[in-house]
C-alpha positions in Angstrom: -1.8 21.6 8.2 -1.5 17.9 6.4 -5.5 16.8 6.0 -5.8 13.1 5.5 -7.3 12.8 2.1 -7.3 9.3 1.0 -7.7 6.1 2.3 -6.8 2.7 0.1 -6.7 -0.6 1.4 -6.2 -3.9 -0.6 -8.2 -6.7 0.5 -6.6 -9.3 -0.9 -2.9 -8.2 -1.3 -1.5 -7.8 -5.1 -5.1 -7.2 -5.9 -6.8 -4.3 -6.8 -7.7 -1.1 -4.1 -10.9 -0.3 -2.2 -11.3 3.7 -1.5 -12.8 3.8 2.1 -13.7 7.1 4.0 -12.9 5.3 7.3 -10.4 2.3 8.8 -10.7 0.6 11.8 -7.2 -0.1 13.4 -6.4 -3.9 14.3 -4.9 -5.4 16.9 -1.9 -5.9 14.9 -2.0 -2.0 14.2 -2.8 -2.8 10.5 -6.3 -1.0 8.9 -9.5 -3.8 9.1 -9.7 -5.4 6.1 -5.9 -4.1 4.3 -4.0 -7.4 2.7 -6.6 -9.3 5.2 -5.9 -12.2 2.8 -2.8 -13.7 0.7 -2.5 -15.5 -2.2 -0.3 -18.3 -1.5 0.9 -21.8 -3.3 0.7 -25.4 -2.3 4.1 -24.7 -0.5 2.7 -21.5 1.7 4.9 -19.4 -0.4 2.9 -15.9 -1.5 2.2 -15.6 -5.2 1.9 -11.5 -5.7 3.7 -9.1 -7.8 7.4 -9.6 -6.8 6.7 -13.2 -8.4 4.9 -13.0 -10.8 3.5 -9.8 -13.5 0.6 -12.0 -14.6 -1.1 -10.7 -11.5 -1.5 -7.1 -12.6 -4.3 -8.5 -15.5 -6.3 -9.8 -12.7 -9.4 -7.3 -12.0 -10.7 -7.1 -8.5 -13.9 -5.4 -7.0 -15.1 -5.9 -3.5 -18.3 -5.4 -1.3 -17.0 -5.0 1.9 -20.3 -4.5 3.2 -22.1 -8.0 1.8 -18.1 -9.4 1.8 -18.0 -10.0 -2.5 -15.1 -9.9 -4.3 -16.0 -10.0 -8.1 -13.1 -10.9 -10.1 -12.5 -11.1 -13.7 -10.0 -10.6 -16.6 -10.2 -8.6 -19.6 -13.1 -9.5 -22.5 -14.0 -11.9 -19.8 -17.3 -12.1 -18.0 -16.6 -11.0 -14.3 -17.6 -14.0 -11.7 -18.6 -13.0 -7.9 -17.6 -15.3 -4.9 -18.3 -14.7 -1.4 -14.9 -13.6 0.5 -15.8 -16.2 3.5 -17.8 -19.1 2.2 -17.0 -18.7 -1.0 -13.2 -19.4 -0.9 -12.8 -22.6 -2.9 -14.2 -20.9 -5.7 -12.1 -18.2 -5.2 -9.4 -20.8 -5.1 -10.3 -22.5 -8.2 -10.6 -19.1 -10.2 -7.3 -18.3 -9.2 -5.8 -21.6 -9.6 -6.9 -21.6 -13.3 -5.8 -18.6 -14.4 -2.2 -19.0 -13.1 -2.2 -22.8 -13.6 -1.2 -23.9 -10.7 -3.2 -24.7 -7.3 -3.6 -21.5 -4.5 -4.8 -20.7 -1.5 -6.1 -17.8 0.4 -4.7 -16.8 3.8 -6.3 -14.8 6.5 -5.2 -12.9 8.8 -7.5 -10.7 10.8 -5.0 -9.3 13.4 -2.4 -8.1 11.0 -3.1 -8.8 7.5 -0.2 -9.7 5.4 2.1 -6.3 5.2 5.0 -6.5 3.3 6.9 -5.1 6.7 6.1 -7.5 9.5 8.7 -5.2 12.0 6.3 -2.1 10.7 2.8 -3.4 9.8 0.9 -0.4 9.9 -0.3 1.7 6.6 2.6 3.5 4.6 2.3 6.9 4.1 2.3 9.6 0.8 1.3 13.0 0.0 -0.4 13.3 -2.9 1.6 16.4 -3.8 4.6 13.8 -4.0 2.5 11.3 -6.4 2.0 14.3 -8.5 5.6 15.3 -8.5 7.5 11.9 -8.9 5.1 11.2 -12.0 6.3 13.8 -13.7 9.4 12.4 -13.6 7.9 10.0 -16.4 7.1 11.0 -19.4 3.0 10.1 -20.3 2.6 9.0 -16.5 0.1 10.2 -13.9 -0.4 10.1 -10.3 -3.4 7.9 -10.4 -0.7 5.6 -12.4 2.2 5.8 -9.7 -1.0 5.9 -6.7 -1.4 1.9 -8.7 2.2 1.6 -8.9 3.2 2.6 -5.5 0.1 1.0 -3.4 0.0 2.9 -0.3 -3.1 3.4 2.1 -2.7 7.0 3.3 -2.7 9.8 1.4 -1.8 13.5 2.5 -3.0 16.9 1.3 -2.2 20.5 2.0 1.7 19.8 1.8 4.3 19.8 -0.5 5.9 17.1 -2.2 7.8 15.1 0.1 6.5 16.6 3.1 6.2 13.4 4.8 10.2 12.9 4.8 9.8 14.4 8.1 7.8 11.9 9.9 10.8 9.7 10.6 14.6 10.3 12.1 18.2 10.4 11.3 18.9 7.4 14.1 16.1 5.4 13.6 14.1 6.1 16.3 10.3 6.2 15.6 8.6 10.3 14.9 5.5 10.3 16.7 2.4 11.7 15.7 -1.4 12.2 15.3 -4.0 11.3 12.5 -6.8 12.5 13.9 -7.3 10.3 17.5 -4.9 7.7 16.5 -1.5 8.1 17.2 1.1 6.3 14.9 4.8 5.8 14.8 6.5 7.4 11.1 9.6 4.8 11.2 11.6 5.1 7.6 11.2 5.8 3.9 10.1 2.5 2.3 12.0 0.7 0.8 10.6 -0.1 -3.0 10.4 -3.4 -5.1 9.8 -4.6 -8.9 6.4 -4.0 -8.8 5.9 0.0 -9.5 8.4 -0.7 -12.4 5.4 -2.3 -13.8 1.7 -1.1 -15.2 -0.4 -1.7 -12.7 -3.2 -3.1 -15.2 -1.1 -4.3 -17.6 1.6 -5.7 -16.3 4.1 -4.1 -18.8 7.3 -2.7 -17.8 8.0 1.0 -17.9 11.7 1.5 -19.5 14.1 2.3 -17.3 11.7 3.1 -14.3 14.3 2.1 -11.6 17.1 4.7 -13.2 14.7 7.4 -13.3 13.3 7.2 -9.9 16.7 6.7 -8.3 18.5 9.5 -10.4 15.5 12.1 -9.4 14.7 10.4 -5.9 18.0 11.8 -5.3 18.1 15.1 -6.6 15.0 16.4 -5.2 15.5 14.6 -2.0 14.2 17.6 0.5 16.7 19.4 3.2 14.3 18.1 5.8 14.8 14.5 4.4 17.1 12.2 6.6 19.5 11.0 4.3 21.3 8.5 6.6 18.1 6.6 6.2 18.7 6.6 2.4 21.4 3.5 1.7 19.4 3.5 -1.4 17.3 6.1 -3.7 14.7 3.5 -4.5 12.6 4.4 -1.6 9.7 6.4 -1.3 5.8 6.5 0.9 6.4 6.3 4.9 6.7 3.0 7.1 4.3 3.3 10.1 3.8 1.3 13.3 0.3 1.5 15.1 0.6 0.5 19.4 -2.1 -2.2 20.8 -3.5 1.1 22.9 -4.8 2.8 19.4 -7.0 -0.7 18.4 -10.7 -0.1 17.6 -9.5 4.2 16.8 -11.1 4.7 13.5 -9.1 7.0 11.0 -11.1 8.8 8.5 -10.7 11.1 5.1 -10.8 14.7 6.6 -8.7 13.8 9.8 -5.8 16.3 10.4 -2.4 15.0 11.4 0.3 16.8 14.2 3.2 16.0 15.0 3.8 14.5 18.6 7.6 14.9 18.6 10.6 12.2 18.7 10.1 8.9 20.6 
């Protein structure tokens, strides 16, 4: 039976990850606190990693508890702000180093997902981040965990095991992650970013070819394939319904599957 066996969520989104043993669900069936703020420029536009690989050399690590976010770049003395009153330096740190005037957004019903139609965390085994690394020579899963950025992890399962959380005809696979029920919808659709170190910034040679070439060879029987107009796709998008807000998931938790919907 799959065992929940990590939880990631990124405070401020394109930053770096915070390992939690428990999320709250949101209103906006997001985790509390995941991509709960956005970089964005003068014209409301995001700056994160699609735009821009200078990003990656930023170093983030947060106190959720006391709400510090420490932030700093390499041979450079890390400097701590306060995540709610002490945003204009946060600001100005940020505005420095990429050289041109930011903001942080909040959002504390949704966060900022990627997947506004399917907000809620995406979805891996950790069997599969073992797997598609080796499809790199010299990479890891802790390196495609960076890469790929998802907040659930899986354990007890094969690679790819989760191709079965969502359907040929698009219509959402229930199921169960302990008390909270969630909504497997389709295999995620992947961008620039995991092309790229996620501490560097550097670009892995022909990452994109790779992936899609093996993506599609060890695709799983199980695996929808109508769902696949592309190879580049890989983790699980979810949706969380209003009823499951305030269920707390946590590392342990065992997930079944509820059926088709």
């Amino acid at each position: 039976m799959a065992k929940l066996e990590r939880i990631l969520i990124y405070p401020i989104k394109s930053l770096d990850p915070v390992s939690i043993n428990q999320a709250k669900i949101l209103p906006g069936g997001s985790l509390e606190h995941d991509r709960e703020f956005c970089i964005v420029d003068e014209n409301g536009t995001w700056v994160n990693g699609k735009r821009t690989a200078r990003i990656h050399q930023i170093r983030s690590q947060f106190d959720l508890k006391t709400r510090l976010v420490t932030l700093s770049l390499q041979n450079d003395r890390p400097v701590s702000f306060h995540l709610d009153h002490g945003r204009s330096g946060i600001e100005g740190w940020l505005s420095d180093y990429f050289g041109f005037r930011v903001f942080l957004k909040q959002d504390l019903n949704t966060g900022f997902p990627d997947d506004p139609v399917s907000p809620g965390p995406t979805l891996v085994s950790v069997a599969t981040l073992e797997q598609a690394a080796s499809w790199f020579e010299g990479m890891t899963a802790e390196s495609l965990r960076s890469r790929l950025r998802s907040n659930l992890e899986l354990s007890e399962v094969p690679a790819f095991w989760e191709e079965q959380l969502y359907s040929a005809d698009g219509s959402s696979i229930a199921f169960q992650i302990g008390d909270v029920q969630i909504e497997g919808i389709n295999p995620c659709a992947r961008c620039v970013v995991p092309t790229r170190d996620a501490t560097s910034g550097d670009r892995y040679p022909q990452f994109q070819k790779v992936f899609i070439t093996q993506r599609e060879k060890e695709l799983p029987d199980w695996a929808a394939k109508e769902r696949f107009d592309h190879y580049y796709r890989m983790a699980v998008n979810t949706r969380i319904a209003p009823s499951e807000t305030g269920k707390v998931l946590k590392v342990g938790d065992t997930l079944t599957r509820s059926g088709t919907s």
